[in-house]
N, C-alpha and C positions, 0 to 999 in steps of 0.2 A: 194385435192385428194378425190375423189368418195370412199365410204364407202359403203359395200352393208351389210343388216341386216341378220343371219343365225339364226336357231336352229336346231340341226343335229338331234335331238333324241325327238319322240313324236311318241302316242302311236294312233290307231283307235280300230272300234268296230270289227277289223278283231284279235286283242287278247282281250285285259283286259282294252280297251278304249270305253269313250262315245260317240264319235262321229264318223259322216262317215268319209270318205277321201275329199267329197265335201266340209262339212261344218267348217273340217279344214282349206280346202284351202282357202273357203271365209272367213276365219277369219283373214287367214294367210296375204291374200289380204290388209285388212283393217289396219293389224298392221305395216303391209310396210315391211314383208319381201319377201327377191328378191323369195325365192320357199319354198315350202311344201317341208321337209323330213319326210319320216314316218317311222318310225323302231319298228316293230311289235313285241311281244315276241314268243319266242321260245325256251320253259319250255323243257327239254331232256323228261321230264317224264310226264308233265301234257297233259291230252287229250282234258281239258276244252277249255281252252284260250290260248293254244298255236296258233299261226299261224302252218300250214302244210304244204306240199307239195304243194296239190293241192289249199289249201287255197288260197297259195302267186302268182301262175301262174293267179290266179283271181285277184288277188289284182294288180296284175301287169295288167291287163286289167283292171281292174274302172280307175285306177289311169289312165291313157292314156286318157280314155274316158272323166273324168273329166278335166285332165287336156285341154282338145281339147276345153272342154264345155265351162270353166270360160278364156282360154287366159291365162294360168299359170301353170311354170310349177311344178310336182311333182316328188322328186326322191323316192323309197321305197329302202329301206334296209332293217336292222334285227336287231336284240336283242336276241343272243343266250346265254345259260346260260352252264356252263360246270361243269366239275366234283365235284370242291373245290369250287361251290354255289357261282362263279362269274361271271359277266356278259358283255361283249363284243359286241359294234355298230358293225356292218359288211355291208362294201358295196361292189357291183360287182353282179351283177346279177346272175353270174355261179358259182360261189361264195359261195351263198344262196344256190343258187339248188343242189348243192354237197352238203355242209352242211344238208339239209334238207332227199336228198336221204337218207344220212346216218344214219340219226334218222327214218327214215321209217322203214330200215332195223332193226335197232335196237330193236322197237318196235316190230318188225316182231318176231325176234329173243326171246324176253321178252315172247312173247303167245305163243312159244313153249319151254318155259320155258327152256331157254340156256341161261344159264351165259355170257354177250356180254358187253364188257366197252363202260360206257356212254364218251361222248365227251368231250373231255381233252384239256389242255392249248397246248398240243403238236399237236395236229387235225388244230388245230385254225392259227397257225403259217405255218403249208403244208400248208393250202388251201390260204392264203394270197400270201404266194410264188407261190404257181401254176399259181393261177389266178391274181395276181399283183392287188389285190384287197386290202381296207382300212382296219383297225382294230382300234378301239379306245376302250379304258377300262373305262368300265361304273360304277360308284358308288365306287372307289379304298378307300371310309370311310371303307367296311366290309375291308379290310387288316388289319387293326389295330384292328378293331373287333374281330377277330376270328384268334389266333396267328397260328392254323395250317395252315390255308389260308395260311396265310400271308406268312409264311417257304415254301410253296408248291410253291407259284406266281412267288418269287426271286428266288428260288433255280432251279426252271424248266426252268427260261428264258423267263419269260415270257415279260421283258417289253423291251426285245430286236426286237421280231419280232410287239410290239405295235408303231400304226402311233402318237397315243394320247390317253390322257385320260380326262377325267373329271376332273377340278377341285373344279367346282360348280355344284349345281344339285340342281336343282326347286332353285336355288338361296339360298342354303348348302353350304357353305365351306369345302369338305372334308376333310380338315387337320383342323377341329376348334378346336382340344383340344392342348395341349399342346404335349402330347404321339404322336397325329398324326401327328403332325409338322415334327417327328423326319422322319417320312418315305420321306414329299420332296423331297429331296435330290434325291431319289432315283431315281425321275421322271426326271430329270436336261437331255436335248435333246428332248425332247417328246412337242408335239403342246400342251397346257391349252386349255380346252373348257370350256363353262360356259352353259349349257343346261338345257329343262326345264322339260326335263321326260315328257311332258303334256298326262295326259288321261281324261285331260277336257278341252275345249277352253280356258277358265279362267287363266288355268295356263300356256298358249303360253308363256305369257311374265316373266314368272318368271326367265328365265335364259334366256342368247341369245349371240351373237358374230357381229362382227361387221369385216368383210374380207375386202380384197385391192382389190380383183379380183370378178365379176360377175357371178356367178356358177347355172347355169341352165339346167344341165346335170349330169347324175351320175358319167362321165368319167372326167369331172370337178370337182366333189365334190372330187373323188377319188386321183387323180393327187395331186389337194391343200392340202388335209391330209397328203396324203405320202411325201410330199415336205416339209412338215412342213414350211406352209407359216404364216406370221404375224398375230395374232388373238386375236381384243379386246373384252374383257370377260366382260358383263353387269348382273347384278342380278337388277331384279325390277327398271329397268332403272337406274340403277347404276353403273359407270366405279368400276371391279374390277382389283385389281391387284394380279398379281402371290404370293403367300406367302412366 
């Protein structure tokens, strides 16, 4: 059976990464996986290095453009961060733009100095149902970190409307200690990913997947998360397994 190589989650120099979208995709090329995913951050509060609005309607044209150039394709997604300082893959293009309008507004809101809630685990779970769009839970180590998190994630629902989560990150075990082992359990139905966060080529390979199906589309990427299809988890070219 044909195995095709993924990484969902990799950053460019449209937030807090070093490279263009080009020189990942030629990287991406070399390392044999089947496409680029890029998922940019999207800080509620930061102005720096957040992706933006208008940012991502750009990013969404290089990437087209690039992709047309090298023969390869690129899907973009996001990396939104929300209230409880956790953080969330998001694909679906309207998706994004909703999400994104609403941190505009937000923003809007902040410089006339109007108390306005930033974007919540509840915001995150409409907009997946509206637009039947993915969700994966990025970095689920801070759970165990930070116990009010942790109370706020469970207790809101939150891993009811997630597609998946991370279980490795840059090739991190997030359950390494013993304390986090205990959370597991809690993920039991949810797709494992093993990704590699990259916001340098170098680190492509640090985390990666290994799918049954060919996904070269974001309506493909989308589907196979929310389907929660089969998915082997690699760290530094190393078969991991679930803990």
């Amino acid at each position: 059976m044909t195995k095709y190589k993924l990484n969902i989650h990799t950053h460019t120099n449209y937030s807090d990464g070093e490279n263009t979208i080009e020189e990942l995709a030629k990287a991406s090329i070399e390392l044999g996986f089947m496409a680029l995913v890029v998922t940019d951050h999207v800080y509620w509060r930061d102005h720096d290095v957040s992706n933006s609005l208008e940012k991502f309607k750009q990013q969404k044209i290089d990437a087209m453009t690039v992709s047309q150039r090298v023969n390869y394709p690129i899907i973009v997604g996001a990396e939104f961060e929300v209230d409880v300082r956790e953080e969330f893959l998001v694909f679906g293009e309207n998706a994004i733009l909703d999400l994104l309008q609403q941190r505009e507004e937000w923003l809007l809101a902040q410089k006339r100095n109007k108390r306005t809630p930033e974007l919540t685990i509840e915001d995150i779970g409409l907009i997946r149902k509206k637009y039947e769009s993915a969700v994966v839970l990025c970095h689920p180590v801070l759970i165990a970190d930070y116990k009010d998190n942790e109370i706020k994630i469970f207790s809101n629902g939150a891993l009811d409307f997630i597609d998946g989560y991370e279980h490795y990150n840059s090739g991190m075990n997030m359950f390494r200690s013993e304390e986090k082992k205990g959370y597991i359990s809690k993920f039991n139905g949810l797709t494992a990913f093993s990704n590699s966060d990259a916001h340098k080529i170098r680190r492509l390979q640090e985390g990666y997947n290994f799918v049954e199906e060919k996904i070269t589309t974001e309506t493909e990427l989308i589907q196979y998360i929310r389907n929660k299809k089969p998915v082997e988890m690699y760290a530094n070219d190393t078969k991991v397994e679930r803990t």
